[in-house]
N, C-alpha and C positions, 0 to 999 in steps of 0.2 A: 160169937158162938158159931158151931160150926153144926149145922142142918144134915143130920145121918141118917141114912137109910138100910135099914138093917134086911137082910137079906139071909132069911134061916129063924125068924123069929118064932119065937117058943114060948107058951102060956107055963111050962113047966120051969118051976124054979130052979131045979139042980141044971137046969142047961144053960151054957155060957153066956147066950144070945140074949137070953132072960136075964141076967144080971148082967150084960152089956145097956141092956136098956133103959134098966134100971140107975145103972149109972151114970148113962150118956144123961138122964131126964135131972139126976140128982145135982151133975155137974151145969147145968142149967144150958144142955142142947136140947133143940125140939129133934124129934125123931120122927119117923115113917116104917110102921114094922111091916114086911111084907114075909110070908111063907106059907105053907100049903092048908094050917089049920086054923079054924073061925077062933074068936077070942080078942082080950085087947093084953097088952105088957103096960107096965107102966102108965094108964091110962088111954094107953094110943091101940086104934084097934088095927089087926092084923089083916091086910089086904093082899088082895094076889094081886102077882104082877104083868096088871094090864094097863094104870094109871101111868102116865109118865112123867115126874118131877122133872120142873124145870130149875128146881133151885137147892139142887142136894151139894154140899161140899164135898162129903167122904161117904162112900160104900163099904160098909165092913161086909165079913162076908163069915159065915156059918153054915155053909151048905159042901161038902165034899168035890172035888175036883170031877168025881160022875156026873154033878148035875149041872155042872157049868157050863154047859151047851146051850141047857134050857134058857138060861137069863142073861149071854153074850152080847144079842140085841136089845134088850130092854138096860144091861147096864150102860153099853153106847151111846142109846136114847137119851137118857137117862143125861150121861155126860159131866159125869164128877170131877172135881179135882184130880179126886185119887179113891182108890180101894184098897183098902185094906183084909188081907189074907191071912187072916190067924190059923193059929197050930194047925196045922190038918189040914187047910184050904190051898196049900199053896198048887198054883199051876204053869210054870213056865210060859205052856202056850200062851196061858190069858193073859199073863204078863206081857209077852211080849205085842200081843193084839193092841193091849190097854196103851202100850206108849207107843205105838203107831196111831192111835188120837189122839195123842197126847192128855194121856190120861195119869197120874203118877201111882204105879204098882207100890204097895208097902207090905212085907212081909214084916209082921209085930202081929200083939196081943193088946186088942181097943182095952181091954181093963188094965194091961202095967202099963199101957200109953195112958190111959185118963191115972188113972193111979200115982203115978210119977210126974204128972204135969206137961206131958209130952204131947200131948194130942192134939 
């Protein structure tokens, strides 16, 4: 299983990140929800990101290409496999940052990747 660290998480249910979580937990990944409001998704509670995981595989991401400044160095930190950039997230630059760590950039959607068997 593959250890995600969700980045944009959402206690609100019509949002993506929220039923990314939910999924990622159903398909039997542990997760890490991190984003700017207190609460838990799926059980797991929502932290800001000052902690730094040393054991995440993949980064999904749910937060707009405006605020991808803010979490550059903690995704670094961080140091995933890969991140994943769904609809609306995508950002060339970070992309190309990410595979200068050798980090692998994926431009997909974490629910038709879990969905499909892809992920």
């Amino acid at each position: 299983m593959k250890k995600t660290l969700i980045i944009g998480a959402s206690t609100n249910p019509s949002r993506y990140a929220f039923k990314a979580a939910q999924m990622l937990k159903a398909k039997g990944h542990s997760i890490v929800n991190v984003g700017i409001k207190k609460g838990e998704v799926a059980g797991v509670e929502i932290e800001q990101p000052d902690v730094i995981h040393d054991d995440i595989h993949t980064i999904t991401l749910y937060i707009g290409p405006q605020l991808h400044d803010l979490y550059v160095d903690y995704i670094l930190q961080t140091n995933p496999k890969r991140v994943i950039f769904n609809p609306g997230t995508e950002n060339p630059a970070l992309e190309s940052k990410l595979r200068e760590n050798a980090i692998e950039p994926v431009e997909a959607c974490t629910l038709v990747l879990l969905a499909t068997g892809q992920y």
